[in-house]
N, C-alpha and C positions, 0 to 999 in steps of 0.2 A: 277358524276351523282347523282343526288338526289333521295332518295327510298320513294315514298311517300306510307304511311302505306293507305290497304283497309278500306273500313266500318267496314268492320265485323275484322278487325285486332284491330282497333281503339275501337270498342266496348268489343271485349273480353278485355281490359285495365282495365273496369270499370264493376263495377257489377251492374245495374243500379236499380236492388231492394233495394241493401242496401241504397244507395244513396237516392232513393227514400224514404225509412224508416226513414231515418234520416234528412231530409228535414223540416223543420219548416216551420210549415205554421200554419195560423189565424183559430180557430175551435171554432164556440162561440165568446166568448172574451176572449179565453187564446189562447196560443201560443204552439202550440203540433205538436212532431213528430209522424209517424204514430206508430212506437215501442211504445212510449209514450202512445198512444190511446191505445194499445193492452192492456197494464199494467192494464188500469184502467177500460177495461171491462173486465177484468180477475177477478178484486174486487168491478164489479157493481156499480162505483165510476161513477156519474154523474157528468161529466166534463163539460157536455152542460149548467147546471143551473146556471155555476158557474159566477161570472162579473168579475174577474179578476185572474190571474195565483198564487196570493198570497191565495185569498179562497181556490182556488181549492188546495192548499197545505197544506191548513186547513185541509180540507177533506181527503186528503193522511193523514195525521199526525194521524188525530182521527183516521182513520183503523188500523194505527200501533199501535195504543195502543192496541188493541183488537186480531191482528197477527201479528207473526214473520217472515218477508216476507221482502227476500233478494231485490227482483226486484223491493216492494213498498221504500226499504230504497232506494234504486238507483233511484229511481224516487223522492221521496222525494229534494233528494242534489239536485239534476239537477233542479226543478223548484224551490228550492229555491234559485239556484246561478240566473236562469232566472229571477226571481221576485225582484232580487236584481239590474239588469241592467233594466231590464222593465221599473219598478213603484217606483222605490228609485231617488228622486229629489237629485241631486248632486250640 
């Protein structure tokens, strides 16, 4: 006999905030998770102005020069590995 798992068995499996936070999706013209968005109104970082995921990396960079801020370097790597698959012509 087969045990087929309920909804609500199937949904305690997944956490579906983090999942949702971590979902990439089109904001502007960059490409941002919602964690991602959090980061950068934490540092007032106008992501909306930006035209592509490589300015807007701009903008993370110039902030680190100015602070020491774990969660901007971790956002830094991550758009710049994304700006590398993005908008880098192979």
């Amino acid at each position: 006999m087969i045990n087929i798992p309920s909804d609500e068995e199937i949904n305690n499996l997944f956490d579906t905030n983090e999942i949702n936070n971590n979902f990439i999706k089109k904001v502007g013209n960059c490409y941002l998770t919602n964690n991602e968005i959090e980061v950068l109104n934490r540092y007032n970082i106008d992501y909306l102005k930006c035209k592509s995921n490589h300015e807007l990396l701009y903008l993370v960079e110039e902030c680190l020069e100015d602070i020491d801020a774990e969660d901007l370097e971790w956002l830094s790597g991550v758009l710049s590995e994304r700006s590398y698959y993005l908008e880098t012509k192979k």
